[in-house]
VEXVEXTI-38173 format. One line per field, with one value per residue (C-alpha): residue in one letter; x, y, z. Coordinates in steps of 0.2 Angstrom, whole numbers, padded with zeros to 4 digits. Example, Ala and Ser with C-alpha at 12.3 -4.5 7.8 and 13.67 -1.06 7.14 Angstrom:
residuo	c(a,s)
px	c(0062,0068)
py	c(-0022,-0005)
pz	c(0039,0036)
END
This chain:
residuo	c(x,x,x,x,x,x,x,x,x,x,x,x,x,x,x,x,x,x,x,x,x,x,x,x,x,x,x,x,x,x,x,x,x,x,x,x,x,x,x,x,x,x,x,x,x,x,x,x,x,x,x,x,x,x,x,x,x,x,x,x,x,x,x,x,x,x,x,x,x,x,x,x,x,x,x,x,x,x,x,x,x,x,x,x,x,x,x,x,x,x,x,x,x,x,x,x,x,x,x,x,x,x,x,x,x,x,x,x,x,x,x,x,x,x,x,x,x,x,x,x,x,x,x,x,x,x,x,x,x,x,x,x,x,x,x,x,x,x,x,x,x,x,x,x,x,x,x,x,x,x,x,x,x,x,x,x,x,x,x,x,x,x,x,x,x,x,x,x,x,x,x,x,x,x,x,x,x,x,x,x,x,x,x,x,x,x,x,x,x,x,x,x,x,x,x,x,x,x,x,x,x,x,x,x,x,x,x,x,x,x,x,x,x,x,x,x,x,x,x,x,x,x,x,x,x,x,x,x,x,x,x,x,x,x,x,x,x,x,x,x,x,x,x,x,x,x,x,x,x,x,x,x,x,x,x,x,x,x,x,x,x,x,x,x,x,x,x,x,x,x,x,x,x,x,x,x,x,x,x,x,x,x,x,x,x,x,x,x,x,x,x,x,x,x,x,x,x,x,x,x,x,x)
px	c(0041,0034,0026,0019,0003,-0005,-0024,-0035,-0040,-0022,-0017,-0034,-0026,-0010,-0019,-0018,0000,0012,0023,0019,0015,0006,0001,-0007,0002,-0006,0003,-0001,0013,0014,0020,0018,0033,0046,0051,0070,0062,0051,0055,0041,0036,0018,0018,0002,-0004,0003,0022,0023,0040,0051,0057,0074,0073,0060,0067,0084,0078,0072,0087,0078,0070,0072,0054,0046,0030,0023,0002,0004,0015,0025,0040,0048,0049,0057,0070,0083,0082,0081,0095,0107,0100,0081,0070,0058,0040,0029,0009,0009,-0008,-0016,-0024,-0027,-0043,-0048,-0035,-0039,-0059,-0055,-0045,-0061,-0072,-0061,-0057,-0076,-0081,-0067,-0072,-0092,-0088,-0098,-0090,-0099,-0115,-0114,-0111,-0128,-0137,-0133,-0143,-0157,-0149,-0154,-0136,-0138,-0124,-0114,-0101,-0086,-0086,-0073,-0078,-0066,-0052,-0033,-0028,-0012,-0006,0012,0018,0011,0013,0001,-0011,-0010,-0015,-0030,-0034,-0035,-0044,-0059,-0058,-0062,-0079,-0075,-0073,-0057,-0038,-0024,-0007,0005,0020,0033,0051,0055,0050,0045,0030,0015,0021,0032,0047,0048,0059,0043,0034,0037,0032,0016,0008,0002,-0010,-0017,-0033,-0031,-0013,-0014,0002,0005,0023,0033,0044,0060,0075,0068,0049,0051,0045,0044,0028,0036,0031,0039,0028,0011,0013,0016,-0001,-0014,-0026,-0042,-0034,-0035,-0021,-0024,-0013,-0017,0005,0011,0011,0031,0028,0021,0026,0010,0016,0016,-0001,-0009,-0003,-0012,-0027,-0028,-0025,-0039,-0028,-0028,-0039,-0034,-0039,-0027,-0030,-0013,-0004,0010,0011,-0001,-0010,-0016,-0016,-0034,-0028,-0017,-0021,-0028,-0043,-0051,-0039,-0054,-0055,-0048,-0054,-0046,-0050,-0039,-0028,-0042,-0041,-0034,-0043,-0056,-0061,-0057,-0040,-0041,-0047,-0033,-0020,-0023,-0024,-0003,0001,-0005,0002,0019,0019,0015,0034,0042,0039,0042,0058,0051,0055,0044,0034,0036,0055,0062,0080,0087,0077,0057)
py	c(0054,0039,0043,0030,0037,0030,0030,0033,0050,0056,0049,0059,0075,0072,0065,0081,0085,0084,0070,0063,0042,0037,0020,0018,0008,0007,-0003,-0019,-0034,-0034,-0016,-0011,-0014,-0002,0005,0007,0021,0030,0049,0053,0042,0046,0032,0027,0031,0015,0013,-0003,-0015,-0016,0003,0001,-0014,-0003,0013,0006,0000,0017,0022,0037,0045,0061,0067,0058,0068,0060,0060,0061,0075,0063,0057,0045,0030,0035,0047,0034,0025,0043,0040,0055,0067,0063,0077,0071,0082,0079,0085,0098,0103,0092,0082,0099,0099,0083,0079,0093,0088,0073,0079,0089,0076,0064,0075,0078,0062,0057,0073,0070,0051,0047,0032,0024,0031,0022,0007,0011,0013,-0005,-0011,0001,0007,0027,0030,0048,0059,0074,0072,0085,0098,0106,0123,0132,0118,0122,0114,0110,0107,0098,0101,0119,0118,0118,0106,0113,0130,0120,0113,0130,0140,0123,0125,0146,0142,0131,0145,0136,0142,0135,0133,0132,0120,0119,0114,0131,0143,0159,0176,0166,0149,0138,0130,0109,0113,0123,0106,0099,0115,0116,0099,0099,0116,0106,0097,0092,0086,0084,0077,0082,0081,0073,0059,0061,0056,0068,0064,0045,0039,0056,0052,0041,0038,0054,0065,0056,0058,0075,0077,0083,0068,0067,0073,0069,0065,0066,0055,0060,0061,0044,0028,0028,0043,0037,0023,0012,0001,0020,0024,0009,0008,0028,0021,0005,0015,0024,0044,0048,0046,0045,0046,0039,0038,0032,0016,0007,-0007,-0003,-0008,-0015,-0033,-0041,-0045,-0029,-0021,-0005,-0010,-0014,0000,0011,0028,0026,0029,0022,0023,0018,0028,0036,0056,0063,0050,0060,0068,0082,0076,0067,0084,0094,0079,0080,0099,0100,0085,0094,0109,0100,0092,0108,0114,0102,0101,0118,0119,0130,0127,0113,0115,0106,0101,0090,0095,0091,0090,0093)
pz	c(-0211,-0200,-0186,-0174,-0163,-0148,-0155,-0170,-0163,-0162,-0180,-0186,-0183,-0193,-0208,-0219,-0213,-0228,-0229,-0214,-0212,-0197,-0189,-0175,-0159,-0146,-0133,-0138,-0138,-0159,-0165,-0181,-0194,-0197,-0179,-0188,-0197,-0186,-0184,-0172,-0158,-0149,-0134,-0128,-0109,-0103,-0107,-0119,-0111,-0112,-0118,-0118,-0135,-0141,-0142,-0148,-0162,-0168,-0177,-0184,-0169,-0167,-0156,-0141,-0136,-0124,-0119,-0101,-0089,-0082,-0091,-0080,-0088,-0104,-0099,-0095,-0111,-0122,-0136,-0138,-0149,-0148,-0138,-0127,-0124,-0111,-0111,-0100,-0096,-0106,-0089,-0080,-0080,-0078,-0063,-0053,-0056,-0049,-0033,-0028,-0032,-0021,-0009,-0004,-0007,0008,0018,0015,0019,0002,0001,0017,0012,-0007,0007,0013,0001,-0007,0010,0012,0027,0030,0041,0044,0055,0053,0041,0037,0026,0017,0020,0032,0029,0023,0008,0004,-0012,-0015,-0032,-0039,-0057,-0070,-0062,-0045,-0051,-0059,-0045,-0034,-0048,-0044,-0027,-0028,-0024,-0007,0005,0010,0011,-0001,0003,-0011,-0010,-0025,-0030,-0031,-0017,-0025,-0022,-0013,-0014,-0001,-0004,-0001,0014,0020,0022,0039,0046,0035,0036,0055,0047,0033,0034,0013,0007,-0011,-0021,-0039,-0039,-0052,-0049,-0047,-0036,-0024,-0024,-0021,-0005,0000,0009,0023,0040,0045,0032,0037,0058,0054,0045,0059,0064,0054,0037,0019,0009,-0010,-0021,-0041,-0045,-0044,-0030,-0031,-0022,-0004,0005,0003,0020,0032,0022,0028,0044,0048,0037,0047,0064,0059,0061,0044,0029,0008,-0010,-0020,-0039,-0041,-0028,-0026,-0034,-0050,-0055,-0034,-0032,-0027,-0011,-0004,0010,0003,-0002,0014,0024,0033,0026,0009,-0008,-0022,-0041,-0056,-0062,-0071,-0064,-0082,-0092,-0100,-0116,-0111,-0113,-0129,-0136,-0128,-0133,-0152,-0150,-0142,-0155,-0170,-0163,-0159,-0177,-0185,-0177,-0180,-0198,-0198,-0187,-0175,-0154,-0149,-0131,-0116,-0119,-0105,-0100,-0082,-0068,-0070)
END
C-alpha cells in the first residue's frame, strides 16, 4: 500500500505497519513518483496547488486524512469513493492556548507596552482586564470546549454559540441579540457556505465599543475591509491568527490598524500537535488496515 505523508515525524509512526510504503511530500513543487498509486494520501498543513490535477491523478486513492480541522479546500476536488478525515482535536490545545494568550495580550494592551520597551519608555496606566468580562465563543465544537475549560480560571462568563442550538449553547440565529453582551468574540467556525463573510459590517457595529474579536478559524470568515474600518475608527479591537488575504501582504492596512494583533497562522502549530497528529494517523492507519470505521469522517455539511 503507498502512502504519501506530510513529514518525517508522521512517516515514523507507520514505519512498522505491515505492507505499508511511505514517502514523505511535504508540499513542495516536485512530489514524489508514483501519485497513480497512492492509496492514502496525508497532505501537509499548507494545501500543495493545485489539488484538483493532484488528486486526479491518484487513481488509487481511497483515504485523505487530513492534519488540520478544516477541510475546505479538498472537499470539492474529493473523487467519488475516496473518504475524507479531518484532525479533529488534534490543535485543541494549542488553538485555544493561543486565544487566551491573544485575547489578554489585546485586553492587557501587551502589545503597546513591547512598543515601549524597545524605547526605554516606562508608559504606565490602567489597562483592562478580563476578569468580569463575557466571552463569547462562535463555533462550540471541540476547540471551543478547549478554549472554556482554559479560561475556568478567568473569573469570566462564557457564552456558547453553535450551528446547532442545543442544552447550554445558543443557536447562530442567537447572535445579533448576543453580541452587544460580549466583551470577547472569538471565531472558531468552520468554513462553509454559511460562515463566509459572516463577520460583515453588520456583525461588527453590533459588537459593543471597546471589544475584542478573536479570529483563530479562517480570514475568509470576516470581512478584513469592515475589520479595519472599526480598527481604524479606533471602536473595536482584534487578534487575528488567521486574515484575509493570507498570507497579509507587506503593505495592507492591517498591519498598522490600531488595536490589532496579528500572528501567522501559527495558533495550532505546536508540538503538542505533532504529537497528537501521529497519534490519530497511526490510529487511523491502524483501522483502516484493519477495516474498522475510521474517525472523523466528513459527510455533508460540518
Amino acid at each position: 500500500m503507498r502512502v504519501w505523508a506530510p513529514s518525517q515525524d508522521v512517516a515514523g509512526v507507520l514505519v512498522d505497519l505491515p505492507d505499508v510504503e511511505c514517502s514523505v511530500y511535504d508540499g513542495g513543487d516536485t512530489p514524489p513518483e508514483g501519485a497513480e498509486s497512492v492509496e492514502v494520501w496525508i497532505p501537509p498543513l499548507i494545501p500543495p496547488g493545485p489539488l484538483r490535477e493532484m488528486l486526479g491523478r491518484m487513481a488509487k486513492l481511497r483515504l485523505v486524512q487530513t492534519v488540520t480541522a478544516g477541510v475546505e479546500p479538498y472537499r470539492p476536488y474529493i473523487p467519488d469513493g475516496v473518504i475524507l478525515c479531518n484532525a479533529r482535536g488534534v490543535h485543541d490545545a494549542g488553538t485555544a492556548e493561543w486565544a487566551v494568550g491573544a485575547m489578554i495580550s489585546v485586553v492587557r494592551d501587551f502589545p503597546a507596552f513591547t512598543l515601549a520597551q524597545r524605547t526605554g519608555e516606562w508608559t504606565y496606566r490602567h489597562t483592562g482586564v478580563l476578569a468580569d468580562s463575557t466571552v463569547l465563543i462562535v463555533g462550540y465544537g471541540s476547540i471551543g470546549q478547549a478554549l472554556e475549560r482554559r479560561l475556568a480560571g478567568f473569573e469570566v462568563e462564557v457564552v456558547r454559540v453553535a450551528r446547532t442550538a442545543r442544552e447550554g449553547v445558543y443557536g447562530m440565529d442567537d447572535l445579533p441579540a448576543l453580541l452587544p453582551q460580549a466583551d470577547v468574540v472569538v471565531l472558531l467556525v468552520p468554513v462553509t457556505p454559511d460562515t463566509v463573510k459572516m463577520v460583515d459590517a453588520g456583525f461588527l457595529a453590533r459588537m459593543k465599543d471597546g471589544a475584542v474579536l478573536v479570529n483563530a478559524a479562517r480570514g475568509s470568515v470576516v470581512e478584513t475591509d469592515a475589520l479595519v474600518a472599526e480598527l481604524t475608527a479606533g471602536r473595536l479591537r482584534a487578534a487575528l491568527d488567521v486574515t484575509d488575504p493570507e498570507p497579509l501582504p507587506q503593505d495592507h492596512p492591517l498591519w498598522t490598524a490600531p488595536g490589532v494583533l496579528i500572528t501567522p497562522h501559527v495558533a495550532g502549530s505546536t508540538p503538542a500537535s505533532v504529537r497528537r497528529t501521529c497519534k490519530l494517523v497511526r490510529s487511523q492507519m491502524l483501522r483502516y488496515l484493519s477495516g474498522e470505521p475510521l474517525n472523523n469522517v466528513i459527510t455533508g455539511s460540518y
